[in-house]
C-alpha positions as CSV (number, residue, x, y, z in Angstrom):
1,X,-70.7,48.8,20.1
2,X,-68.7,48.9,22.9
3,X,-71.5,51.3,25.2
4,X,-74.0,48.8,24.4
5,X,-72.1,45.8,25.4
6,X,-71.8,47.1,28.3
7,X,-73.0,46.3,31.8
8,X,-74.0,49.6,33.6
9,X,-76.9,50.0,35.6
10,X,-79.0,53.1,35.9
11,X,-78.8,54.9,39.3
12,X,-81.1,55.6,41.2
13,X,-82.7,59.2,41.2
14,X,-82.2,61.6,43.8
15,X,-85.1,63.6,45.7
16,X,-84.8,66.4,43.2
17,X,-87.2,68.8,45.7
18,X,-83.9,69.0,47.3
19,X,-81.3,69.5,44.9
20,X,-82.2,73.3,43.4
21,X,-79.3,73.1,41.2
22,X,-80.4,69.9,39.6
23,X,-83.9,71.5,39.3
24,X,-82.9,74.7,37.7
25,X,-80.9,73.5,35.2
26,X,-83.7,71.2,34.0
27,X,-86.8,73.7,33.8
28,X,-84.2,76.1,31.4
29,X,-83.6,73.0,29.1
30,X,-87.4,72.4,29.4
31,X,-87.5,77.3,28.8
32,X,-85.1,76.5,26.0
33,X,-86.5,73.8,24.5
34,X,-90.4,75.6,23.7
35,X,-88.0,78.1,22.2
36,X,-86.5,75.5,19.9
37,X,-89.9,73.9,19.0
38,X,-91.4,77.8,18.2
39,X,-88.3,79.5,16.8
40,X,-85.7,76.6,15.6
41,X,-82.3,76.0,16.7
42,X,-81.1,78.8,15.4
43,X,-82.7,81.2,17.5
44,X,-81.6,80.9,21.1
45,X,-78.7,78.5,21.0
46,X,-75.6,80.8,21.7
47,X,-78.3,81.6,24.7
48,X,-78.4,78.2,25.9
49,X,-74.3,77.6,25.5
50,X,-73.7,80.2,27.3
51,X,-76.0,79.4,30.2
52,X,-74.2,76.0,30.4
53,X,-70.9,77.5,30.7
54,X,-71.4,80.0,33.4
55,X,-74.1,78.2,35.5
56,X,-73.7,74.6,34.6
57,X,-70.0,74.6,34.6
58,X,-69.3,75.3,37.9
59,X,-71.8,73.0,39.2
60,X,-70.3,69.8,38.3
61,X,-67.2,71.0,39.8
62,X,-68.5,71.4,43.3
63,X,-68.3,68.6,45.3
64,X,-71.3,66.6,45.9
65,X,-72.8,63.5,47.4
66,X,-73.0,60.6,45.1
67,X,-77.1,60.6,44.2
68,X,-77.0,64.3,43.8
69,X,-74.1,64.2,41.5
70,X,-75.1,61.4,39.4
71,X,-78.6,63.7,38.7
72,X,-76.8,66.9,38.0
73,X,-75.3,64.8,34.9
74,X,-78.3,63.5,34.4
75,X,-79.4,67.3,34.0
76,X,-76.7,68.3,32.1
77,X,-76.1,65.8,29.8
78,X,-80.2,66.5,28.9
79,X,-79.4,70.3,28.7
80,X,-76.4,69.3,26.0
81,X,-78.3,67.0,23.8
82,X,-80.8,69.9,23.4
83,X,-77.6,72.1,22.5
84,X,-76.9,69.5,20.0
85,X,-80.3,69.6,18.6
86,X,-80.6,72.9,18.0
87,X,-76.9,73.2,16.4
88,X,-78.0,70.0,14.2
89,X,-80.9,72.4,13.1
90,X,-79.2,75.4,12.6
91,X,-76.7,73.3,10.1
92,X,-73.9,73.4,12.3
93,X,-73.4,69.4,11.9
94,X,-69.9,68.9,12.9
95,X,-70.6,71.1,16.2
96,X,-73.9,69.0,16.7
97,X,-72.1,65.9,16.4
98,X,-69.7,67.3,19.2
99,X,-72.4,67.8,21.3
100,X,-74.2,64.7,21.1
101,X,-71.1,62.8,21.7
102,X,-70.3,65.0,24.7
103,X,-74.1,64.1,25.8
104,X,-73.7,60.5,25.7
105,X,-70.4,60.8,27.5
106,X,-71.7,62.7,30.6
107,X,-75.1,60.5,30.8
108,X,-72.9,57.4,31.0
109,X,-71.2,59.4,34.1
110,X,-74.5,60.0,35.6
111,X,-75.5,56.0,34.7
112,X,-78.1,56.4,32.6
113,X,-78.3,54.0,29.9
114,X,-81.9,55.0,28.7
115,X,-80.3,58.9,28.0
116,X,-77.6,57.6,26.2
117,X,-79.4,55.9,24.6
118,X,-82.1,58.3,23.6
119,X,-78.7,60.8,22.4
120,X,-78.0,57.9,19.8
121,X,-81.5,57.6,18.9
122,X,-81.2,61.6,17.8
123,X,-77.7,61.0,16.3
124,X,-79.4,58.3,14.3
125,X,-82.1,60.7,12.7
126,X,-79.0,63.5,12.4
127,X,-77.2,60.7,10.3
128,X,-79.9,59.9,8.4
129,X,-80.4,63.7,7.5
130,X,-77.1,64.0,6.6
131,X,-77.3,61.1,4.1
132,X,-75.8,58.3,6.5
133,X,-78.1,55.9,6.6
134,X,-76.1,53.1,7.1
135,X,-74.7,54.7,9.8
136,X,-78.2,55.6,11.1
137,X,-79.4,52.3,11.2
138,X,-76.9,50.6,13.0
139,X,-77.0,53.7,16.0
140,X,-81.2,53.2,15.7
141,X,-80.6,49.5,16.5
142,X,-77.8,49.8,19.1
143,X,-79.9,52.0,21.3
144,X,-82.9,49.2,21.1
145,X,-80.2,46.5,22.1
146,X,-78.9,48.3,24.0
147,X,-81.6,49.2,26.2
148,X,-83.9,46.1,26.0
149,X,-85.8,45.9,29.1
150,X,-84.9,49.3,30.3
151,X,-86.3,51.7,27.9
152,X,-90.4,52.2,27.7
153,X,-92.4,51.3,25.0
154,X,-92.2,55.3,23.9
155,X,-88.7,55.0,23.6
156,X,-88.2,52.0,22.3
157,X,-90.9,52.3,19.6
158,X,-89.0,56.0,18.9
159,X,-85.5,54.3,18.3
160,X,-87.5,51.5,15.7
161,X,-89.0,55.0,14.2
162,X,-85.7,56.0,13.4
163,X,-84.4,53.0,12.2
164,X,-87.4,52.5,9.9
165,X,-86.7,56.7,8.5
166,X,-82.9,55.3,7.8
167,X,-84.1,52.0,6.4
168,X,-86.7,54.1,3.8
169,X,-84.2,56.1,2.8
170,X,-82.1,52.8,1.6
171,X,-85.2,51.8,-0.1
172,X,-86.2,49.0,2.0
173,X,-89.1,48.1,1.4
174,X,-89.1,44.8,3.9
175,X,-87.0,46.5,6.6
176,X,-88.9,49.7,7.2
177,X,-91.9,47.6,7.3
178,X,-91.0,45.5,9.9
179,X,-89.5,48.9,11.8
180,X,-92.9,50.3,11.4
181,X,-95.0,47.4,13.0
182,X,-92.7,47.1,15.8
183,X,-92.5,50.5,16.7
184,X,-96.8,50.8,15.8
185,X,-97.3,47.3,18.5
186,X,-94.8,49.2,20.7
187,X,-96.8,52.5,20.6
188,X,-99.9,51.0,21.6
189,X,-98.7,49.9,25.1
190,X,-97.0,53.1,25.7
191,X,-98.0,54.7,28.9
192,X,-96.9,58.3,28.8
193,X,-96.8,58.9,32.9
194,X,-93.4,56.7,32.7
195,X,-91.8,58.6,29.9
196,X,-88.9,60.6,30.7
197,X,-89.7,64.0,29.9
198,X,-87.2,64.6,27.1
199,X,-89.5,61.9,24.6
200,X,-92.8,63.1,25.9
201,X,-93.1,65.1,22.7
202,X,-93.9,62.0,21.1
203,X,-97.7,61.5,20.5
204,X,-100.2,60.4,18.0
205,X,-99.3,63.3,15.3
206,X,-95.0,62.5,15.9
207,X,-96.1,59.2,15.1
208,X,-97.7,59.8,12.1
209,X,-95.3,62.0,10.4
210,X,-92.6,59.9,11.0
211,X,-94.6,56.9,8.9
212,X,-95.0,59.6,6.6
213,X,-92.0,60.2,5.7
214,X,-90.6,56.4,5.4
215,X,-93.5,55.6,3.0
216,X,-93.1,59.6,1.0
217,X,-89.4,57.7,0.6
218,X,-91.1,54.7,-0.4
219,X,-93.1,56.2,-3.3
220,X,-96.1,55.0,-1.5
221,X,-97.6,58.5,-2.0
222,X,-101.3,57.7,-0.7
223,X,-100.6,56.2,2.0
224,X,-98.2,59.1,2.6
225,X,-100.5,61.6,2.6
226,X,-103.2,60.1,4.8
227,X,-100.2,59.5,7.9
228,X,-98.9,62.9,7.2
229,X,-102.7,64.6,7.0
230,X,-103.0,63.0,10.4
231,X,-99.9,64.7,11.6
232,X,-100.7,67.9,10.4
233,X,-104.3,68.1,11.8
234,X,-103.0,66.8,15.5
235,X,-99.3,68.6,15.7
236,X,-99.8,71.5,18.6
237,X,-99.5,74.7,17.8
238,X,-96.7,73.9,20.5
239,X,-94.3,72.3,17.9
240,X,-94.4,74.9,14.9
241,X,-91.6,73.3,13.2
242,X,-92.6,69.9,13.4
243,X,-95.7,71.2,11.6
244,X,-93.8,72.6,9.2
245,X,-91.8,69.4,8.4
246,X,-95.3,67.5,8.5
247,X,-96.6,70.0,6.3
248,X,-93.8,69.9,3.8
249,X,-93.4,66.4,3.2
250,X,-97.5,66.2,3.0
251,X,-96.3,68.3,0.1
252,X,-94.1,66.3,-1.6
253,X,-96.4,63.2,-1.7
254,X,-99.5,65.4,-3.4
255,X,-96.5,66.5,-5.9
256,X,-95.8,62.8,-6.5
257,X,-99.1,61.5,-6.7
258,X,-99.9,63.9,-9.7
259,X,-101.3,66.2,-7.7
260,X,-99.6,69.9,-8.5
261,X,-101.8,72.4,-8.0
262,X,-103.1,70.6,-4.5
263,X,-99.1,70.4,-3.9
264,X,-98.7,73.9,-4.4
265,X,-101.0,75.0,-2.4
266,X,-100.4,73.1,0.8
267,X,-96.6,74.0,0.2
268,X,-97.5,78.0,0.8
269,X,-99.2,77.0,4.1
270,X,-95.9,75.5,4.9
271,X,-93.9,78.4,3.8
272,X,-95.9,80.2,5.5
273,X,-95.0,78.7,9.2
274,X,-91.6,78.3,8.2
275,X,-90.7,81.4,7.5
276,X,-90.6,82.3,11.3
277,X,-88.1,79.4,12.1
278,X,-84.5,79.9,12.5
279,X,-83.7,76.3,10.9
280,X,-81.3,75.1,8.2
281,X,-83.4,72.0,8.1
282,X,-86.4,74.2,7.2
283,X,-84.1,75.7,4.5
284,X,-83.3,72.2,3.1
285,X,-86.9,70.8,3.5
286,X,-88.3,73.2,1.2
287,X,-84.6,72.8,-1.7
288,X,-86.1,69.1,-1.6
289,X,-89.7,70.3,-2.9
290,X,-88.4,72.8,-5.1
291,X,-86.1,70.3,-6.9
292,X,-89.0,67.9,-7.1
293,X,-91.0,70.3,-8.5
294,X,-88.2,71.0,-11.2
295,X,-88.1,67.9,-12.1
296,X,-92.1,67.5,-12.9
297,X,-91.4,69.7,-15.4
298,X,-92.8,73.3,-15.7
299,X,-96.9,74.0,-15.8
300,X,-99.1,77.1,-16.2
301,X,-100.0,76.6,-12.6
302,X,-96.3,77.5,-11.3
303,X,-96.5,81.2,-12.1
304,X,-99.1,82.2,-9.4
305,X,-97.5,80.0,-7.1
306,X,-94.3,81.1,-7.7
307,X,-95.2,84.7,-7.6
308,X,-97.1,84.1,-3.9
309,X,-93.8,82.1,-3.0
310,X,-91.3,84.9,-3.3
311,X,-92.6,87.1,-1.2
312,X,-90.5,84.8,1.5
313,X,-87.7,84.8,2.6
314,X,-87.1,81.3,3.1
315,X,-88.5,80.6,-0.8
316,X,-85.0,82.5,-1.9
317,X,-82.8,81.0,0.8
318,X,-84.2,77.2,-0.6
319,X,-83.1,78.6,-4.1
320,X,-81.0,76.0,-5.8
321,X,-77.2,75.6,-5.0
C-alpha cells in the first residue's frame, strides 16, 4: 500500500548504445530467460545467481552518472525478478519471495514504477499458486492502481489476468468475470512495439490459457477447453513449459467434462513435454490431474494409460504425498 500511494516518477532512460554494462546485463537475462522458458527454473538458476554476483555486483558499486545508474537498476532489478521466477518454479518459494521483494526494491531505486509493478504482478500469480489468493488479489489490484496511466494496455490487461486467476480460485464467479472483460477490452488496444520487453511474452495463446484456467476453476469445462485448445495450438515452441501448463489444464477440463479417455490422452502429450522441464510447478501440475483423476473413480481405460504414463519420470515424481 504504501509503494502504490506513492508519488515517484519514472526516469528517464539513458542512451543504452553507450552504457555496455547496462547492455550486457540485459541480453544474459534476455540468454537466461529462453533457458527458463525451454528447461524450467530449475535448470540454469545457480547459473544466473552467480552471474549476478560476480558481474552485477560490482557494477552497481562503481560510481556512475545519474541516467546511467538509474538504468543499471533498471537492468538488474529485471535480471533478479527472473532469478525469482525461476526459484518460484523450482519450488524454492521462500527464496522466490526474497527475490521478488529485493526486485521491487532496486526498481523503485532505478524509478521505475511500471517494473515494480510488473514484480507484484508475478508475486500475485506466485501467491495464488501457493494458495493465497486473497493475498493475490489485492497485489493484482495494487499494481493496476498503482500504475494507472503509466502501464500499457499489455500490462495492465496482464495485472487484471492475475487478479481474475486469484479471483477463480475464490470461486468468483462475478469478480473473475469482470477481471476477464477488462483485461480482454484492454488486450485489444495493446500495441506490442511499446511493451517493455520483460511482458512481450504475452500474446494471443498467454491470453488464452490464462482464461483457461479461471473458467477450468470455475467448472465451466467447455468453455475451458476451447480458450485452452487455443493456447495450445498458438504457444511457440519457444515457451515449452507454458505449453505444458496449457496442455495440462486442457486436461483437466476434458477430465471434468466426462471426458476420460480424451483426458488421458492429451495428458500423455503433456507428460510428454514435461518431462524435459526442470520445474516443481510441472511436478505439482500433473499431482493436481492425478488426484482428479482419483477421485473420478477408477475405469478399464486407466490401465493402458497408466502403463504408457510410468515410463516417466515426472509421472512418479507427481505420485501422491
Amino acid at each position: 500500500m504504501q509503494w502504490m500511494l506513492a508519488d515517484t516518477d519514472q526516469a528517464a532512460p539513458a542512451d543504452l548504445g553507450r552504457i555496455a554494462g547496462v547492455e550486457g546485463i540485459r541480453r544474459t537475462t534476455e540468454l537466461f530467460a529462453r533457458l527458463d522458458n525451454q528447461f524450467g527454473g530449475g535448470h540454469a538458476r545457480q547459473a544466473l545467481v552467480q552471474y549476478l554476483r560476480s558481474d552485477v555486483l560490482p557494477l552497481l558499486d562503481e560510481h556512475q552518472p545519474g541516467p546511467v545508474r538509474r538504468d543499471l537498476y533498471r537492468a538488474t532489478a529485471e535480471a533478479v525478478m527472473l532469478v525469482a521466477w525461476m526459484s518460484y518454479d523450482a519450488g524454492n518459494h521462500g527464496l522466490a519471495q526474497r527475490y521478488f521483494i529485493q526486485a521491487t526494491k532496486i526498481a523503485d531505486s532505478a524509478g521505475d514504477r511500471v517494473l515494480s509493478a510488473s514484480i507484484m504482478d508475478a508475486m500475485s500469480h506466485q501467491a495464488t499458486f501457493v494458495g493465497k489468493y486473497t493475498q493475490a488479489a489485492q497485489l493484482a489490484q495494487a499494481a493496476q492502481a498503482g500504475t494507472r496511466g503509466r502501464a500499457t494496455a499489455t500490462l495492465t490487461a496482464h495485472f487484471s489476468l492475475m487478479e481474475a486467476r486469484a479471483l477463480a480460485r475464490q470461486g468468483d464467479a462475478t469478480g473473475t468475470d469482470r477481471a476477464i472483460s477488462k483485461a480482454v477490452t484492454l488486450f485489444d488496444k495493446r500495441k506490442p512495439d511499446d511493451d517493455p520487453e520483460w511482458i512481450r511474452y504475452v500474446d494471443e495463446a498467454e491470453l488464452a490459457a490464462e482464461i483457461g484456467h479461471c473458467f477450468r476453476d470455475l467448472g465451466r469445462h467447455q468453455d475451458a477447453a476451447g480458450y485452452l485448445l487455443q493456447s495450445v495450438c498458438g504457444t511457440s515452441d519457444e515457451y515449452l513449459r507454458s505449453n505444458y501448463f496449457a496442455t495440462m489444464v486442457l486436461a483437466d477440463a476434458h477430465l471434468a467434462a466426462g471426458d476420460r479417455e480424451q483426458a488421458q490422452s492429451i495428458a500423455l502429450k503433456a507428460i510428454d513435454v514435461g518431462e524435459h522441464l526442470k520445474s516443481a510447478r510441472t511436478v505439482e501440475y500433473l499431482r493436481e490431474f492425478r488426484a482428479r483423476l482419483a477421485l473420478a473413480g477408477p475405469s478399464v481405460m486407466d490401465r493402458s494409460f497408466i502403463s504408457a504414463a510410468e515410463l516417466h519420470t515426472l509421472w512418479r515424481l507427481a505420485a501422491p504425498a
